[in-house]
C-alpha positions as CSV (number, residue, x, y, z in Angstrom):
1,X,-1.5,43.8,23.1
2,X,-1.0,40.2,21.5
3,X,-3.8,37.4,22.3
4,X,-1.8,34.5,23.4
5,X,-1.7,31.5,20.7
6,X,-4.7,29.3,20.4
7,X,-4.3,25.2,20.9
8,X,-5.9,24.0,17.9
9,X,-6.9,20.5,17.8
10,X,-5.9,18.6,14.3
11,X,-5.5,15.7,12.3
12,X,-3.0,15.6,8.7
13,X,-2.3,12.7,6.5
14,X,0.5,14.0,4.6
15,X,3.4,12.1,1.9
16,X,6.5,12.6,3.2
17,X,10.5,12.1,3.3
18,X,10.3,10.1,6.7
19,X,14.3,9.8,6.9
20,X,13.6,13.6,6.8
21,X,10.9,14.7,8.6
22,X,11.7,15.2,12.3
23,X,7.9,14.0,13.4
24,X,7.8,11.1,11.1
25,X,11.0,10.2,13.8
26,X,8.8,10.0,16.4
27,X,7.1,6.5,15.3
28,X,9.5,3.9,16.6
29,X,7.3,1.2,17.3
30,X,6.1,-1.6,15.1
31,X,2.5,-2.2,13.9
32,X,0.9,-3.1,11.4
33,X,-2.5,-1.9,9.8
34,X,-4.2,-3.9,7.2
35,X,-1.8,-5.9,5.8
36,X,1.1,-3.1,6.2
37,X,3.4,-2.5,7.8
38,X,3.7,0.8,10.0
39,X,5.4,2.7,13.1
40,X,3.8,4.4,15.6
41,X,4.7,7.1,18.4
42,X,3.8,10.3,19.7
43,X,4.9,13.1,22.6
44,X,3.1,15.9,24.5
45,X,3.9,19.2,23.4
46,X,4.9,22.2,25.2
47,X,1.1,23.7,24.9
48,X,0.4,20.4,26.7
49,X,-1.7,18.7,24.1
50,X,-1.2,15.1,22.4
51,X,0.7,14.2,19.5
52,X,0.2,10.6,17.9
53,X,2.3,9.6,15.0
54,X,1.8,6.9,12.5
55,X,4.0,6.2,9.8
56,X,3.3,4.1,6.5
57,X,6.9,3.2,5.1
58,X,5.7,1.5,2.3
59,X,3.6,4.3,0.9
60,X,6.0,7.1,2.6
61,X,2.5,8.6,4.2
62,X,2.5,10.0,8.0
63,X,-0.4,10.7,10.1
64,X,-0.6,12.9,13.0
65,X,-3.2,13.8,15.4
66,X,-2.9,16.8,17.8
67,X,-5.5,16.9,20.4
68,X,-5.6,18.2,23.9
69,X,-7.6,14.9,24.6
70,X,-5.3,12.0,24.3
71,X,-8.3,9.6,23.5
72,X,-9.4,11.7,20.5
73,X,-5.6,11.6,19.7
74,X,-5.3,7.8,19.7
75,X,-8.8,7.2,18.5
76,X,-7.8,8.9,15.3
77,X,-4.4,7.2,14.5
78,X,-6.3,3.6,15.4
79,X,-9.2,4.7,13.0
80,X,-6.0,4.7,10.2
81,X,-7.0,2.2,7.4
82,X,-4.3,1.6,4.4
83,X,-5.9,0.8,1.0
């Protein structure tokens, strides 16, 4: 017998390719954070939880936070700060 998959609830700050990386893709709308410029997006996934995307072109850096809140989601993109 196979458990089904648990939701796990996450948050990653991670460099990236963004012309490459299909969630970075997901940010298409303008921001800015401190000074930098940045796109932000996000989508519900399959399992039903929230995915909030923000992307930092200028320092090629992506955050996403997966939560099955959507508050906790956008409270921890919003809490981004860019040194």
């Amino acid at each position: 017998m196979t458990l089904p998959r648990p939701r796990v609830d996450y948050a990653e700050i991670k460099r990236a390719n963004l012309d490459l990386d299909p969630v970075a893709q997901l940010a298409t709308e303008a921001s800015e954070a401190f000074g930098h410029p940045v796109l932000r997006g996000g989508d519900v996934l399959p399992d039903g939880r929230t995915r909030q995307v923000v992307v930092v072109p200028d320092r090629q850096v992506l955050l996403v936070a997966v939560s099955s809140n959507p508050a906790v989601a956008e409270a921890i993109v919003r809490s981004l700060r860019v040194d």
